[in-house]
RONU-861191 format. One line per field, with one value per residue: residue in three letters; residue number from 1; x, y, z of N, C-alpha, C in turn. Coordinates in steps of 0.1 Angstrom, whole numbers. Example, Ala and Ser with C-alpha at 12.3 -4.5 7.8 and 13.67 -1.06 7.14 Angstrom:
! residues 2
residu [ALA,SER];
num [1,2];
nc1 [132,128];
nc2 [-57,-22];
nc3 [78,71];
cac1 [123,137];
cac2 [-45,-11];
cac3 [78,71];
cc1 [132,129];
cc2 [-33,0];
cc3 [78,79];
! end
This chain:
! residues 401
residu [UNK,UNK,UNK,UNK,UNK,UNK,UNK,UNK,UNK,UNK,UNK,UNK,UNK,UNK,UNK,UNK,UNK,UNK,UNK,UNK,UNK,UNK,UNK,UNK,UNK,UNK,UNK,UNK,UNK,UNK,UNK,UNK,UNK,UNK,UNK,UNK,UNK,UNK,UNK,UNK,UNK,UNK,UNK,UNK,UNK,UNK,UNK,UNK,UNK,UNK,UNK,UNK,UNK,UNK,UNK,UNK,UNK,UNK,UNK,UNK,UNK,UNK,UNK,UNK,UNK,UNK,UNK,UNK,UNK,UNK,UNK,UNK,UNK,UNK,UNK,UNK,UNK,UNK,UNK,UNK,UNK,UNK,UNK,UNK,UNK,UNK,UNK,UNK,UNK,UNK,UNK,UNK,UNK,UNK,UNK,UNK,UNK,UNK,UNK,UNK,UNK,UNK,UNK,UNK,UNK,UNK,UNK,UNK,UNK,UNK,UNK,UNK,UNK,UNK,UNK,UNK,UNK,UNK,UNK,UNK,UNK,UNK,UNK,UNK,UNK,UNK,UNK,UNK,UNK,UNK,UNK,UNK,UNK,UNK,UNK,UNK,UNK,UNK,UNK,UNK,UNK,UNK,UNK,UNK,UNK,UNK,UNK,UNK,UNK,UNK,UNK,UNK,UNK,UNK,UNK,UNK,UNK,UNK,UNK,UNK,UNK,UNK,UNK,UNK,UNK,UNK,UNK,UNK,UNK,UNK,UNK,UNK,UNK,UNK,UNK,UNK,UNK,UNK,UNK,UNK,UNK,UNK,UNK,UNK,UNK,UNK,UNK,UNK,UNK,UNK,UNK,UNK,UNK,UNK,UNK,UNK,UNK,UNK,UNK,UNK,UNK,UNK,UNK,UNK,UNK,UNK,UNK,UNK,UNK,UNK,UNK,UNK,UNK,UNK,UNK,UNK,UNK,UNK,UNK,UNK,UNK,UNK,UNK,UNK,UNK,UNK,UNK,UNK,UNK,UNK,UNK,UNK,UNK,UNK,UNK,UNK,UNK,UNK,UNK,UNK,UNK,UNK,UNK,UNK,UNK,UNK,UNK,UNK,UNK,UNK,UNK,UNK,UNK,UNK,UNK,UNK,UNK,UNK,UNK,UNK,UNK,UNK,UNK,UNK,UNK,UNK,UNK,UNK,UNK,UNK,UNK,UNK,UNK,UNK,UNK,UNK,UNK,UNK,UNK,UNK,UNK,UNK,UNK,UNK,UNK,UNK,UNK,UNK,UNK,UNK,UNK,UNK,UNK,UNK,UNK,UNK,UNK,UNK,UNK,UNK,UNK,UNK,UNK,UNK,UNK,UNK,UNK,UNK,UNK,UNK,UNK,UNK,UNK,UNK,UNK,UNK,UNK,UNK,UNK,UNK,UNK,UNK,UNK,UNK,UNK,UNK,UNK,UNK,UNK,UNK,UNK,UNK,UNK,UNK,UNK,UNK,UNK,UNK,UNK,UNK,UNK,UNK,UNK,UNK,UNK,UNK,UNK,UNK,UNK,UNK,UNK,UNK,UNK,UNK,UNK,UNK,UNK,UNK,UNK,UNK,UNK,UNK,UNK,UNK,UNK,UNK,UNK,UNK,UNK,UNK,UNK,UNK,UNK,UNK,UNK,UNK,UNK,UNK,UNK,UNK,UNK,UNK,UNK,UNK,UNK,UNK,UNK,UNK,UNK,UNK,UNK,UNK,UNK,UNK,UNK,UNK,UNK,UNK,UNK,UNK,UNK];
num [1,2,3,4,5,6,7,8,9,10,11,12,13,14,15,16,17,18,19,20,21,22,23,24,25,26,27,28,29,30,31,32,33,34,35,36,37,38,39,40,41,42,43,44,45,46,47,48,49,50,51,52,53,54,55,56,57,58,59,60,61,62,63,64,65,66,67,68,69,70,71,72,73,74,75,76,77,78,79,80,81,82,83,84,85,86,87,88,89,90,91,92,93,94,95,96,97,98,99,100,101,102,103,104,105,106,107,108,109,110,111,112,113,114,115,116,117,118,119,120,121,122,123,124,125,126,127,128,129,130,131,132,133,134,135,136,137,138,139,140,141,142,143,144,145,146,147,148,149,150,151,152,153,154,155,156,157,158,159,160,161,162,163,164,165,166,167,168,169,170,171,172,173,174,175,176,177,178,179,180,181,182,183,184,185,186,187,188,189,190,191,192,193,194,195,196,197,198,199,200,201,202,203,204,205,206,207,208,209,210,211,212,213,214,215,216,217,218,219,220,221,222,223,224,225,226,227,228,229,230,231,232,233,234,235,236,237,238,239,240,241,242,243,244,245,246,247,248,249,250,251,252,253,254,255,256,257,258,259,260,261,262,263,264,265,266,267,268,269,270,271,272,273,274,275,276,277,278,279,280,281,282,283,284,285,286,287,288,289,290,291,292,293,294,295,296,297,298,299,300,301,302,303,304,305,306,307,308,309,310,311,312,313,314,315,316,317,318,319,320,321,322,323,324,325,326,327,328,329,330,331,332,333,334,335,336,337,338,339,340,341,342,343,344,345,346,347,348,349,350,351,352,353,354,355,356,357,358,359,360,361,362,363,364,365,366,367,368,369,370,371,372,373,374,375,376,377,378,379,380,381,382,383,384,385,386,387,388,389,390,391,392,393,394,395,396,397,398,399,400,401];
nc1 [64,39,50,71,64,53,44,67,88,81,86,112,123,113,128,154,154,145,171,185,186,199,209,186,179,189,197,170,154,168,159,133,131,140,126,98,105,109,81,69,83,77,47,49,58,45,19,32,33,5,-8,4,-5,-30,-27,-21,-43,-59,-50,-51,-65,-54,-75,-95,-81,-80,-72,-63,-83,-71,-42,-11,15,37,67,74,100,117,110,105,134,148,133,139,167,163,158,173,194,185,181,209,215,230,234,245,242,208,210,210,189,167,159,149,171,166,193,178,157,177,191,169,166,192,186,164,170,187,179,163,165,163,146,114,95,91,66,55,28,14,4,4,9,-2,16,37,60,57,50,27,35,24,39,39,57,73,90,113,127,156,163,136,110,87,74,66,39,39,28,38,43,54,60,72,91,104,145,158,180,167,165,147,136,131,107,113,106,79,80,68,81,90,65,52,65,74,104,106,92,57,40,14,-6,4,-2,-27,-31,-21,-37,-63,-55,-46,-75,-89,-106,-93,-69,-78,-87,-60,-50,-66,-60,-35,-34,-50,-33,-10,-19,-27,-1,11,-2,-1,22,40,71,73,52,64,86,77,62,76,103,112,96,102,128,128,112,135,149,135,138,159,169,161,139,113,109,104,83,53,30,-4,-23,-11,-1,10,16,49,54,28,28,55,42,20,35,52,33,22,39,36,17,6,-3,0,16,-1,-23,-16,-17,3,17,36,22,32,27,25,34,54,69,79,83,96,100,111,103,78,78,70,62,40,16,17,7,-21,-56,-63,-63,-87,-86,-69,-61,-81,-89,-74,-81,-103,-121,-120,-132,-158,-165,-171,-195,-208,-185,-191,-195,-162,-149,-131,-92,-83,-105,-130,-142,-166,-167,-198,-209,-191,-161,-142,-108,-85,-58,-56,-78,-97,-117,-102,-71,-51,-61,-61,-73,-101,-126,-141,-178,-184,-164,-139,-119,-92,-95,-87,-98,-109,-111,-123,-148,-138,-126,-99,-77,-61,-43,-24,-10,-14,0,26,12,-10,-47,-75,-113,-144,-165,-190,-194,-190,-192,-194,-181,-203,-218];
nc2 [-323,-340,-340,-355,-385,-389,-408,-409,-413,-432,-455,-457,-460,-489,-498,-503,-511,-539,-546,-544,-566,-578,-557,-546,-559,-552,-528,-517,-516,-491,-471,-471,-457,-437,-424,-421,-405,-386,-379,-378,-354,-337,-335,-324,-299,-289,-288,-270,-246,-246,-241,-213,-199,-203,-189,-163,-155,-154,-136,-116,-84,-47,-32,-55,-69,-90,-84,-112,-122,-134,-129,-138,-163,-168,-166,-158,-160,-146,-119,-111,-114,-92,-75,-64,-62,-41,-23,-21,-12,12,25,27,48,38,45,27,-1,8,14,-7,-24,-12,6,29,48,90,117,135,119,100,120,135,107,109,129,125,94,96,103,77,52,21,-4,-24,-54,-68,-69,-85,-84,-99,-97,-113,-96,-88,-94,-119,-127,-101,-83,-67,-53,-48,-33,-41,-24,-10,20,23,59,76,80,79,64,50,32,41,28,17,18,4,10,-13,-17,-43,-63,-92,-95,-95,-117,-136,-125,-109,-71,-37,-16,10,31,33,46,62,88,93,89,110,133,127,122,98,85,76,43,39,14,6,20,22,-5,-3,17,-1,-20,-6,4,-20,-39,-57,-42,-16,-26,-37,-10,5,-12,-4,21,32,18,38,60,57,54,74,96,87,96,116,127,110,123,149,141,131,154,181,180,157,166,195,191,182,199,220,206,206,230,237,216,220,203,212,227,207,193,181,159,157,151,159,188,219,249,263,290,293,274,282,304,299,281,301,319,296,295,316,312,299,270,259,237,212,218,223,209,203,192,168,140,111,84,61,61,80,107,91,71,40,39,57,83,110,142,166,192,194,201,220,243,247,257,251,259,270,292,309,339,353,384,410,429,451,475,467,442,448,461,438,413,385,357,326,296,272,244,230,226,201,169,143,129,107,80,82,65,41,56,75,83,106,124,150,179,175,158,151,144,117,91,73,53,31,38,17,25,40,41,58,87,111,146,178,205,222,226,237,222,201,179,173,148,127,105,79,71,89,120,135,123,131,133,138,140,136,163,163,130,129,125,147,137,139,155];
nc3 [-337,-347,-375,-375,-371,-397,-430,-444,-427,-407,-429,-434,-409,-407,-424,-419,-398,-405,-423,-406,-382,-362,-346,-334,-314,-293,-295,-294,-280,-268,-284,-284,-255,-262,-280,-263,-243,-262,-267,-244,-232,-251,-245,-224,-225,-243,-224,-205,-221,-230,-200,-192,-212,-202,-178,-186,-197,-171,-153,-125,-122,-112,-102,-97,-80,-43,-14,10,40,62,78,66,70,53,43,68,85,72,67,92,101,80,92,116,113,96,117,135,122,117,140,151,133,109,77,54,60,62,37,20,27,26,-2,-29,-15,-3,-1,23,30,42,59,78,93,105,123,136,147,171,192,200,217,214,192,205,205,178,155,129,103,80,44,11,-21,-50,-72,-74,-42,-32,-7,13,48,77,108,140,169,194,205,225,234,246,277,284,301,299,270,232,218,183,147,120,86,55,17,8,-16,-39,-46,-75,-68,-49,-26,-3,1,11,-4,-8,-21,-15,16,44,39,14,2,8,2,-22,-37,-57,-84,-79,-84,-99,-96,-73,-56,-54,-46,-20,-7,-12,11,33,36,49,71,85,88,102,125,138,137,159,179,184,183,208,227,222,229,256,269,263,278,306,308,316,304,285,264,268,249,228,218,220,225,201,181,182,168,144,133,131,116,90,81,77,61,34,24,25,0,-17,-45,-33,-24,-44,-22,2,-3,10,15,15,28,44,62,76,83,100,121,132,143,162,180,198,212,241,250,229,228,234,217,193,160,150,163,182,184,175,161,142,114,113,131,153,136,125,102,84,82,79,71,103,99,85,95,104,133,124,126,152,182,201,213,194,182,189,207,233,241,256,249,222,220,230,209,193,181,206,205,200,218,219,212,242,238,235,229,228,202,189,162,142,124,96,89,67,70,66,54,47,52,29,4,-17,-6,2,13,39,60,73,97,123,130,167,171,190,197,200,197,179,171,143,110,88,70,81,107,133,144,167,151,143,120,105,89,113,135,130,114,90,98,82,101,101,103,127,166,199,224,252,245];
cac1 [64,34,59,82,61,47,47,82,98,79,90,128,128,111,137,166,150,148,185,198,182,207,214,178,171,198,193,153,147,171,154,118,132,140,110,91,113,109,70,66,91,68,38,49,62,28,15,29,25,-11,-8,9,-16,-45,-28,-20,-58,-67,-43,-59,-63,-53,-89,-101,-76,-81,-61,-71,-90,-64,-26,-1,29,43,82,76,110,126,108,113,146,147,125,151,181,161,153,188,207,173,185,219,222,237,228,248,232,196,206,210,178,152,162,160,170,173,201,169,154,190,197,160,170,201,183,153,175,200,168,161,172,162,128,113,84,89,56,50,14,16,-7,4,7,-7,28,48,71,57,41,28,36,23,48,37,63,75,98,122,135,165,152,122,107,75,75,55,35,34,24,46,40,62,58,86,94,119,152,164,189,159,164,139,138,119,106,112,101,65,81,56,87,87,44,49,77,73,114,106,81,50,33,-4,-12,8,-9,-40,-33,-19,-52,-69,-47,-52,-94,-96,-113,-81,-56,-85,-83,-48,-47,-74,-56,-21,-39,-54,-23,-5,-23,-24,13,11,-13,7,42,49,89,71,45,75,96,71,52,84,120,112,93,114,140,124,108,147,152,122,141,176,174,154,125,103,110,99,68,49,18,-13,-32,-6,-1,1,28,62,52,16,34,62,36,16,43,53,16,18,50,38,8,15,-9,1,21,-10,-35,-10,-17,19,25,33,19,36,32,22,47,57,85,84,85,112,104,115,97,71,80,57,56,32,4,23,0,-33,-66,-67,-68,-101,-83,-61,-65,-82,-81,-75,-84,-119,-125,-123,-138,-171,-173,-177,-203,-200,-180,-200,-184,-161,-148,-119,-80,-89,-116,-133,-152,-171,-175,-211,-208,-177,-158,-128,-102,-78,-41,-60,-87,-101,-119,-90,-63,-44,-72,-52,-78,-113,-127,-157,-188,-181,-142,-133,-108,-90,-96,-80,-106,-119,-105,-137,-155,-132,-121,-82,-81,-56,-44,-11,-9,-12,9,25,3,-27,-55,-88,-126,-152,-169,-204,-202,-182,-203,-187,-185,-209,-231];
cac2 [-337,-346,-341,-368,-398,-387,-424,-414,-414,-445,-468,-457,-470,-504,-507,-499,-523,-555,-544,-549,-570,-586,-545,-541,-564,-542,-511,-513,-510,-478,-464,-469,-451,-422,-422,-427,-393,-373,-377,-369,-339,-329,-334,-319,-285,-284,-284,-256,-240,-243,-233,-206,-192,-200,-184,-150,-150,-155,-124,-106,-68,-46,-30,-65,-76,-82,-88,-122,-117,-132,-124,-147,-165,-164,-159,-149,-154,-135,-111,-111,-109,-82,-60,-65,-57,-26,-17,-18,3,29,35,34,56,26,44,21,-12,7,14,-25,-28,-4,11,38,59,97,121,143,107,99,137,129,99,112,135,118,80,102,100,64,38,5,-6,-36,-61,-61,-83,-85,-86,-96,-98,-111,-87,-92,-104,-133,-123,-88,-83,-53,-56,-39,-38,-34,-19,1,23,34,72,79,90,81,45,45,29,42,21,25,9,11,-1,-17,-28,-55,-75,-101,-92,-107,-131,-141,-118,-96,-58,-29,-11,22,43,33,42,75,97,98,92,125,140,124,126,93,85,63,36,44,5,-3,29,22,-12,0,20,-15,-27,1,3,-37,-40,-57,-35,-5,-34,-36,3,11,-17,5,36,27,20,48,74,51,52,94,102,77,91,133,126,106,133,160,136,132,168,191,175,159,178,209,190,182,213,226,197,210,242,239,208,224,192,225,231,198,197,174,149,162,148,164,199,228,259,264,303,290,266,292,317,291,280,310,319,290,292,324,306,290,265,254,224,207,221,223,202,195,186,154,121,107,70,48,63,96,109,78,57,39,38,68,96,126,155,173,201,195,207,234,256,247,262,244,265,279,306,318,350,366,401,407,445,452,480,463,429,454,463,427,405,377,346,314,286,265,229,230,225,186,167,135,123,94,78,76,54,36,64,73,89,113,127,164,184,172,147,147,139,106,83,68,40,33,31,15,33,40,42,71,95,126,156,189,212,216,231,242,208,183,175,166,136,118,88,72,63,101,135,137,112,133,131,141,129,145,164,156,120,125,134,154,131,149,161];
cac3 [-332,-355,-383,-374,-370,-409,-433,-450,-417,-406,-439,-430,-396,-409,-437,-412,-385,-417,-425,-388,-375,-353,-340,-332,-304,-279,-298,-296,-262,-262,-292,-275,-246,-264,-284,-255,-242,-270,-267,-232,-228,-257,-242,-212,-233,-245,-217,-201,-230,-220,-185,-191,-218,-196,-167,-192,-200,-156,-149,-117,-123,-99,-96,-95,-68,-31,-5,20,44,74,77,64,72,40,40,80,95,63,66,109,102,75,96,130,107,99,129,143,116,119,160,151,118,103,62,44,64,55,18,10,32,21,-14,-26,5,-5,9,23,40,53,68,84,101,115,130,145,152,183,205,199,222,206,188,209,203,166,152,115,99,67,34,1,-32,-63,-76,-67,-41,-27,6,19,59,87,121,158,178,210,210,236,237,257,290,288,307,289,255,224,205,173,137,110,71,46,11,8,-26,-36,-54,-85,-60,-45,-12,7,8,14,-18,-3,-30,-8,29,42,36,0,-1,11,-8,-38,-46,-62,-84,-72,-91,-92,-93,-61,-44,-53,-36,-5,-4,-9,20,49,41,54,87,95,91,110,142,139,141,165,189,188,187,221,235,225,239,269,270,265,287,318,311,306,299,267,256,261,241,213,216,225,219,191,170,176,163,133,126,127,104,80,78,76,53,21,19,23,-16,-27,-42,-26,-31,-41,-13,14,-3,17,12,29,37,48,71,83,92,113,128,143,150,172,192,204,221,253,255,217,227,230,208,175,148,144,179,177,190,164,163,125,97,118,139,158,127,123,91,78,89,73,83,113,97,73,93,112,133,120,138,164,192,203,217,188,173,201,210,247,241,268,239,204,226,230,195,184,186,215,201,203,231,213,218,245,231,237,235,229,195,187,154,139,110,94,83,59,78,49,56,42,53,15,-1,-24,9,9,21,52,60,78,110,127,139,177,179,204,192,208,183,184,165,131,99,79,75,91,126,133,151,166,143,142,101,101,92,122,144,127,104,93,94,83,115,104,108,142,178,204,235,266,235];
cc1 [55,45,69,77,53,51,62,91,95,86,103,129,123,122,150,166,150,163,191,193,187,212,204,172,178,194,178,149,151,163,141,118,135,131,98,98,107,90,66,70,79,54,38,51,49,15,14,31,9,-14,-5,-1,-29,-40,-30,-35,-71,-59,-56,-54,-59,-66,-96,-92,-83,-76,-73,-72,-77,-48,-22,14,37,56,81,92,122,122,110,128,155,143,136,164,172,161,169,197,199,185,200,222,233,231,236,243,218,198,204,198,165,162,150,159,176,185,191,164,168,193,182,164,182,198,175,160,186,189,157,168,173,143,127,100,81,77,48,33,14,3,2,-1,0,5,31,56,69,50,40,21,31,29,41,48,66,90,108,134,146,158,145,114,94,78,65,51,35,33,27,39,53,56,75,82,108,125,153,174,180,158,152,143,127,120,103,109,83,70,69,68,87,71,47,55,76,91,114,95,71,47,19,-13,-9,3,-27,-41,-25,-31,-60,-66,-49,-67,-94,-98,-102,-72,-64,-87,-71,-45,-47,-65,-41,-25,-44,-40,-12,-11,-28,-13,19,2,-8,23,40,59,84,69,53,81,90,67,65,91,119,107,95,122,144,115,124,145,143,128,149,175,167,141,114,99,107,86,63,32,8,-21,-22,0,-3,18,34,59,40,24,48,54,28,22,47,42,17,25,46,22,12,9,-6,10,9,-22,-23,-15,-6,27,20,32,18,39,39,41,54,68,91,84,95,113,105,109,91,77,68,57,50,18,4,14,-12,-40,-71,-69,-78,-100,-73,-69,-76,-82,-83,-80,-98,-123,-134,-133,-159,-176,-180,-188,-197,-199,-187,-187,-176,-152,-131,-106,-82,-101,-123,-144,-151,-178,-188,-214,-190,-172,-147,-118,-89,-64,-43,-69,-96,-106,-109,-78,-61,-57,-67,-58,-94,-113,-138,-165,-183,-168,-143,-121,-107,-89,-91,-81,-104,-108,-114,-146,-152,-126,-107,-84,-65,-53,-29,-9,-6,-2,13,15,-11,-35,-70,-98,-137,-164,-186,-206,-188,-193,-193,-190,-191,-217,-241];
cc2 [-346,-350,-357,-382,-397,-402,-427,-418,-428,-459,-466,-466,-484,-515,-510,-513,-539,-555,-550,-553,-578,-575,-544,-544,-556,-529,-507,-507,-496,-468,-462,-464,-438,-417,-418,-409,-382,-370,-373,-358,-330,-324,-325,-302,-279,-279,-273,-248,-231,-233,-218,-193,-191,-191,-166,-142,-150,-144,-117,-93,-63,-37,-44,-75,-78,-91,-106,-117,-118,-131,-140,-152,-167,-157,-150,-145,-150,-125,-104,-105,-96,-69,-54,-55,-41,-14,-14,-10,13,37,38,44,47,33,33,9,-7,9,4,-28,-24,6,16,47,74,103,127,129,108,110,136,117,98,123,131,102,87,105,88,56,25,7,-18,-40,-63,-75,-79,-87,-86,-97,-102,-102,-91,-98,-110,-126,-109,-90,-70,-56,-45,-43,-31,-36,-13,5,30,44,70,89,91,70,45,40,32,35,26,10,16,1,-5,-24,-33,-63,-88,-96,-103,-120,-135,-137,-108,-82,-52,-20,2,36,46,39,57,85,101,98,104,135,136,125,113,87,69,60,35,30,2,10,26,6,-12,12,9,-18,-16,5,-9,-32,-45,-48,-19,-14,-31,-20,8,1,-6,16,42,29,30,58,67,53,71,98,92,84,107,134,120,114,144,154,139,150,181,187,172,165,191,207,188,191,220,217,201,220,245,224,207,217,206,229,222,200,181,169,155,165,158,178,212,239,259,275,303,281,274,301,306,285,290,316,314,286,304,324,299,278,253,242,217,206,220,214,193,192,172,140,113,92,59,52,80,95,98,67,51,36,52,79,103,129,161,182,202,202,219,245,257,253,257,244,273,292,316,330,352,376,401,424,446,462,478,450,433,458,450,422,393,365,335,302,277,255,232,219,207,180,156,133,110,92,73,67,46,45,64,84,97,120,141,169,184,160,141,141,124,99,69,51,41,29,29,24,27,39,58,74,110,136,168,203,208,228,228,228,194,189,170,157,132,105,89,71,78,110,133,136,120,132,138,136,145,149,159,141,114,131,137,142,141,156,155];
cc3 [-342,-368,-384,-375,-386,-415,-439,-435,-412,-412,-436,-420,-399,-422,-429,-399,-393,-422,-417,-380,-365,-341,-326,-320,-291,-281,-298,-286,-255,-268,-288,-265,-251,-274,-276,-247,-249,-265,-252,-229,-242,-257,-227,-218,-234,-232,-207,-206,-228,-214,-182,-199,-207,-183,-170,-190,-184,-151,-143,-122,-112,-92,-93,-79,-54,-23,3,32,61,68,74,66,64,42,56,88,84,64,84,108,90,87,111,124,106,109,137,134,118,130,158,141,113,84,54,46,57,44,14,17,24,9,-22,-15,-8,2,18,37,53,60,80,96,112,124,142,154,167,195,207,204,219,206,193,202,191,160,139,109,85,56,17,-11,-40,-75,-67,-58,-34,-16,14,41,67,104,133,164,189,205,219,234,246,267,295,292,301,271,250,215,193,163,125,93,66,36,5,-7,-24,-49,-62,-79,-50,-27,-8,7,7,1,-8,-11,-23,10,27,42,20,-7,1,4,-21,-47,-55,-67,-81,-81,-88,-91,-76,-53,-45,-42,-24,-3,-3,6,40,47,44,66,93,99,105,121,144,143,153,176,196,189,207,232,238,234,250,273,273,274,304,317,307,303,285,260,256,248,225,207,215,216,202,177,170,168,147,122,122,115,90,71,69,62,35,12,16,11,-20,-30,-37,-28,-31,-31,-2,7,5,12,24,34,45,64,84,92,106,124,140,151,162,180,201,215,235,256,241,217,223,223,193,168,145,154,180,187,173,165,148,120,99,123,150,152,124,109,78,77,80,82,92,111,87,79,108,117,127,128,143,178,195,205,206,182,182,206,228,251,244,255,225,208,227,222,186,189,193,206,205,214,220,222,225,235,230,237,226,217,193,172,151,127,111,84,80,66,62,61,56,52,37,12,-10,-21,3,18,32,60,63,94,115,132,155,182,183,199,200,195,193,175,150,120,86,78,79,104,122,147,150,159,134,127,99,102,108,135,142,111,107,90,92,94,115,105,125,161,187,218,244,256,229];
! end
């Protein structure tokens, strides 16, 4: 633009303007309007030019990110009506409605779903919580729920995730390469920026209120209804333990943090059908609320922590003999039983520091635990494996201790 207004170009237009001057008085006022044009479309160019450089050089990191502090309404009744639509092809086994929803769906997910969605009656109360991404356009959601089993008149709360973008035709879906079926399976690979900020995203104090509120109510909801706690603890995690079997997920390998072997898991398994009391002490007996067997968002499998040591009483001898050669066994914590956090502690997916870091929770939140596995406690918690997780037992107290 400098260019143009240079003095040869100037003496043109004054020779052109003394030439015609009978042209100039109609044609001036156009020619000053598009002079007058050129310099502002060029000033404007420039300027987001600018903008654009200085925004390059304000680029948040994603170690530098951090979510806001309250929920936003941001694209709520698109995202309302995405999560509804979900929710109604989940119950029905609608896969070709969730493929264009939540992409990518494996066959593995989908064989999952048709297993778990035929003891689903409808998902009610569906109430989004949302948080802008670090892109334009993404939002990683958290849903409160109920849903109702066939059969069963209590509803389970639960609390599901999603991280949601926008498509190139400027539509909503769910970036299902994050649902907790593939976090766990890994048949697609993660992005270690957008995990590290969905770690950002479940340590907030909000999203550990938002938990500890549905956590609450679930096991209000289980502990009021036994047709539920069969549904969750029995029905359906038999059916999904078949499902574990018969459908070969067992051979995937599977995310660091939630590693554990298929013959490790086989053997515990059977370990602990041959218990009678192992409904309720398993590990993998499920009060499965968050991203579990009652997720409607695509389910872990419950047998990831198949048979853990969690009955006081396993492995046992009942023989008066060999019972007289040992030394006496110290009292240990009944199949149930009540801790209390003493600090604000990180709750993990493992028995590892290395585990899937699941979220936080305040000093004094009350949790039902269902023993220890060398220096952690398993704890009820919805977000978790099969509605569990672990903390580490030194900064947990035993209620009545």
């Amino acid at each position: 633009m400098k260019d143009f207004f240079n003095k040869e170009t100037l003496d043109n237009i004054k020779q052109f303007c003394a030439e015609n001057k009978k042209y100039v008085g109609v044609a001036g006022v156009l020619v000053g309007l598009i002079l007058i044009l050129i310099v502002v479309v060029a000033g404007g160019n420039n300027g987001r030019q600018s903008n654009t450089e200085a925004g390059s050089q304000t680029e948040i990191s994603v170690k530098d990110f951090e979510f806001e502090k309250d929920y936003t309404n941001d694209a709520k009744d698109d995202i309302s009506t995405l999560l509804a639509d979900y929710y109604k092809a989940y119950v029905g086994d609608d896969l070709d409605t969730l493929g264009k929803l939540a992409t990518p769906m494996s066959d593995n997910e989908k064989s999952y779903i048709g297993v778990v969605s035929q003891y689903y009656e409808s998902v009610n109360d569906i109430t989004p919580y949302t948080k802008n991404g670090l892109k334009k356009g993404t939002y990683f959601v958290s849903v409160k729920n109920s849903i109702k089993f066939t059969g069963v008149d209590t509803q389970a709360p639960t609390l599901d995730f999603f991280y949601i973008e926008t498509g190139k035709d400027g539509k909503l879906f769910i970036n299902n390469v994050y649902s907790n079926f593939n976090r766990t399976y890994c048949e697609n690979a993660l992005d270690d920026d957008i995990m590290e900020l969905i770690s950002k995203y479940t340590a907030s104090s909000e999203f550990a209120d938002l938990h500890e509120e549905v956590q609450k109510a679930y096991e209000q909801a289980v502990g009021s209804d036994a047709n539920l706690k069969n549904m969750l603890e029995t029905t359906l995690t038999g059916a999904i333990k078949q499902w574990y079997t018969s459908s070969g997920i067992a051979n995937l390998k599977k995310s660091d943090a939630d590693t554990q072997t298929t013959e490790a898991d086989t053997q515990q398994a059977d370990d602990a059908a041959q218990n009678s009391d192992q409904q309720t002490t398993d590990a993998n007996a499920g009060q499965t609320t968050d991203q579990q067997t009652t997720d409607a968002n695509a389910g872990q499998t419950t047998d990831q922590n198949a048979g853990q040591t969690t009955d006081p009483n396993a492995g046992q001898t009942t023989d008066a003999n060999t019972a007289n050669q040992q030394p006496a066994e110290q009292p240990q914590a009944p199949a149930e039983y009540q801790v209390v956090t003493k600090d604000v502690v990180k709750v993990r997916d493992g028995a590892s520091t290395d585990a899937k870091e699941l979220g936080l929770l305040k000093e004094q939140v009350t949790l039902t635990a269902y023993g220890t596995e060398g220096d952690w406690t398993i704890v009820s918690y919805s977000a978790g494996t099969n509605g569990r997780a672990y903390i580490k037992t030194e900064n947990l107290q035993t209620v009545g201790q």
